[in-house]
C-alpha distance (Angstrom), angle and dihedral (degrees) to the residues before:
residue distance angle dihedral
X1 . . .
X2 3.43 . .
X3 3.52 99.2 .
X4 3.93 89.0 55.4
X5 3.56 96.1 52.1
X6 3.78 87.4 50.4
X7 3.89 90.1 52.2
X8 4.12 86.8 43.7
X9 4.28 85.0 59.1
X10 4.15 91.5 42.6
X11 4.08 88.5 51.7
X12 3.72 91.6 44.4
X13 3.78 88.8 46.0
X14 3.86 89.5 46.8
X15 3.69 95.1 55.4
X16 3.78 92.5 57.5
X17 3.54 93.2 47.3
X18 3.80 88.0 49.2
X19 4.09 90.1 49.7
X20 3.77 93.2 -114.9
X21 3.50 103.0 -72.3
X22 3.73 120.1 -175.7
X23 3.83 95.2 -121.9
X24 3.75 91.8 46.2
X25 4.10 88.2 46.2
X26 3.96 88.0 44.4
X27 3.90 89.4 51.8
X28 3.46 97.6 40.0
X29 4.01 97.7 41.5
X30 4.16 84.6 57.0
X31 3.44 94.2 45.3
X32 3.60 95.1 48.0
X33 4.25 91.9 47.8
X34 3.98 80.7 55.5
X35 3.35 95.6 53.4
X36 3.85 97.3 40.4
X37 3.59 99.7 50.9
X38 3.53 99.6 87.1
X39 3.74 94.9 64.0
X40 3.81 88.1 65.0
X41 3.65 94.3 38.8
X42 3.61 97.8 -113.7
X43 4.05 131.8 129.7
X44 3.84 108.3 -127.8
X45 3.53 120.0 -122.5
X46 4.21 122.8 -152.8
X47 3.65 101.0 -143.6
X48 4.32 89.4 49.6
X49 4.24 85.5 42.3
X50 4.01 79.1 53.2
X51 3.21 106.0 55.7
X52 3.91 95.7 34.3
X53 3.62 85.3 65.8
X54 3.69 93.4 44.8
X55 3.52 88.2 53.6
X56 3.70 102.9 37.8
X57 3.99 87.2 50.9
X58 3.82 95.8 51.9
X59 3.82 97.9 38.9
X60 3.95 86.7 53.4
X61 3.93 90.0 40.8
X62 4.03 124.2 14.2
X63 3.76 93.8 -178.8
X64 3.60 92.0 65.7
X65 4.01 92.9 74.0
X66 3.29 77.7 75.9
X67 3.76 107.9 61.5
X68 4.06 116.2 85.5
X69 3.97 99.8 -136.0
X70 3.74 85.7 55.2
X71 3.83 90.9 49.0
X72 4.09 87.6 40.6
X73 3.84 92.5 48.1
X74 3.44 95.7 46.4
X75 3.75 100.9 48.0
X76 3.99 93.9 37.9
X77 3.90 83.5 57.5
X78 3.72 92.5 53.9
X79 3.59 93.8 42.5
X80 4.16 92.1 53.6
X81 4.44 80.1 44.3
X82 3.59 86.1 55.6
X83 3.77 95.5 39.0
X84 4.19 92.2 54.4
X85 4.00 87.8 50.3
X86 3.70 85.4 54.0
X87 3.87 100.5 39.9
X88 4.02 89.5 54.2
X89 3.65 88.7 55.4
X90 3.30 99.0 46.3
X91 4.03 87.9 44.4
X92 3.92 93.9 54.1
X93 4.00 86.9 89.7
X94 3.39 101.6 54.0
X95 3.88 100.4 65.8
X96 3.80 90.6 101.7
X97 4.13 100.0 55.0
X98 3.45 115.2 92.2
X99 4.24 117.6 -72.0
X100 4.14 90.6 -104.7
X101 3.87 95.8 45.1
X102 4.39 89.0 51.7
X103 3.76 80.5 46.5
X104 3.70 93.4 55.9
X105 3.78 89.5 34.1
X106 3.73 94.0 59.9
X107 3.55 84.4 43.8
X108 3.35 106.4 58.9
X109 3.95 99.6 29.3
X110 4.11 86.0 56.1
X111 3.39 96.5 59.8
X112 3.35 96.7 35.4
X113 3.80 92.0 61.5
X114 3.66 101.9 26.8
X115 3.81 80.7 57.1
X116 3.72 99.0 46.0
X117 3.97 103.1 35.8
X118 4.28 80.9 51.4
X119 2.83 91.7 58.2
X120 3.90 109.0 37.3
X121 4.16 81.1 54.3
X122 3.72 93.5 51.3
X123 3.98 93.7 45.8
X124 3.65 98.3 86.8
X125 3.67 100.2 47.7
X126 4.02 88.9 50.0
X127 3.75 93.2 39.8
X128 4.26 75.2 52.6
X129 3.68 113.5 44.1
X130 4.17 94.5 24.9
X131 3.74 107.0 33.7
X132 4.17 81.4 -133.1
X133 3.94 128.6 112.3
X134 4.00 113.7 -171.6
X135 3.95 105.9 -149.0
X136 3.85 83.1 179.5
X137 3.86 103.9 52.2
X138 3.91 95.9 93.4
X139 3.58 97.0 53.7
X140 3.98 90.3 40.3
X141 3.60 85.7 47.4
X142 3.99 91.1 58.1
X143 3.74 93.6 46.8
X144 4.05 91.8 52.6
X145 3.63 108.2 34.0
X146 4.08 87.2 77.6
X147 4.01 102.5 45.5
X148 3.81 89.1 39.4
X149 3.87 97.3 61.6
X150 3.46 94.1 44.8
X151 3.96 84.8 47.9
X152 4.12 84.7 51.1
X153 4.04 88.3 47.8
X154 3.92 90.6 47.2
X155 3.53 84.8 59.8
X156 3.13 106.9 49.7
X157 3.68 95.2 41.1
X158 4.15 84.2 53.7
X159 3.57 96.1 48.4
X160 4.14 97.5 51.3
X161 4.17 82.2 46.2
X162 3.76 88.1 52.7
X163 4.19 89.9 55.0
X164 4.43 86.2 57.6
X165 3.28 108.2 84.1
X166 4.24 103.2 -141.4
X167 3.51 119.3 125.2
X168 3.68 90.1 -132.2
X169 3.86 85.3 70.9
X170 3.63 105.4 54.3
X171 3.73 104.1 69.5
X172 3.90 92.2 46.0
X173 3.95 82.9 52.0
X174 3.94 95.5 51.3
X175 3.99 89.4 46.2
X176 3.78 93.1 52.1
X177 3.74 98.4 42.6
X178 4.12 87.6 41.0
């Protein structure tokens, strides 16, 4: 319990340094009902976390229906909810393959429908406010997601090497950031 009330402060303190942004609030406010429901004895449930932030964003701030990465992060959110009741359904026959095929399985069919329903939920609001619809954003989306985290942990392993002061450090710091 204590670790979740320490993780309730860090979001908080996030969404100042972020300036409040809708997404960040919409994160953060289902994050925080995840990690607040055991205190009142209650499981958490995504699509209720959704719409709490939903609500709790436009009650605070009607304008904000208004602007498209609210309406983007919103509906790509349900889309990957809708895409994880789908992938454990489609999952549920794959118990009997071997344990490295379910792995790659589960893999594959996550990504494939996080990807996909993501995007299928964000169409409309493109289609909308840009007059563009990307028919090759899910499968670009499956090829990046991998090299970009390990770009994002590169990163951050570079910048807390650049903060030790050991000559040994600096070169592999310029090389990363170059």
């Amino acid at each position: 319990k204590t670790g979740n009330i320490l993780c309730v402060v860090f979001l908080f303190l996030f969404c100042i340094v972020a300036c409040f942004t809708p997404s960040v609030i919409r994160a953060s406010f289902m994050t925080i009902a995840v990690l607040i429901s055991p205190f009142f004895k209650r499981t958490s449930d995504s699509l209720n976390s959704l719409g709490g932030a939903v609500a709790f964003i436009l009650v605070t701030n009607p304008y904000t229906i208004t602007s498209v990465s609210f309406q983007l992060s919103a509906a790509a959110t349900l889309g990957v909810l809708a895409a994880n009741h789908f992938n454990t359904q489609a999952l549920s026959f794959t118990q009997k393959l071997p344990p490295i095929l379910v792995k790659a399985s589960s893999f594959l069919s996550s990504s494939l429908l996080i990807s996909c329903f993501a995007g299928v939920f964000t169409l409309p609001i493109s289609a909308y406010h840009f007059g563009v619809v990307s028919l090759t954003a899910p499968l670009s989306n499956i090829l990046c997601i991998q090299p970009a985290f390990y770009g994002l942990i590169a990163g951050v392993v570079s910048i807390a090497l650049s903060f030790i002061q050991l000559p040994v450090f600096a070169p592999i710091t310029a090389i990363a950031f170059k």
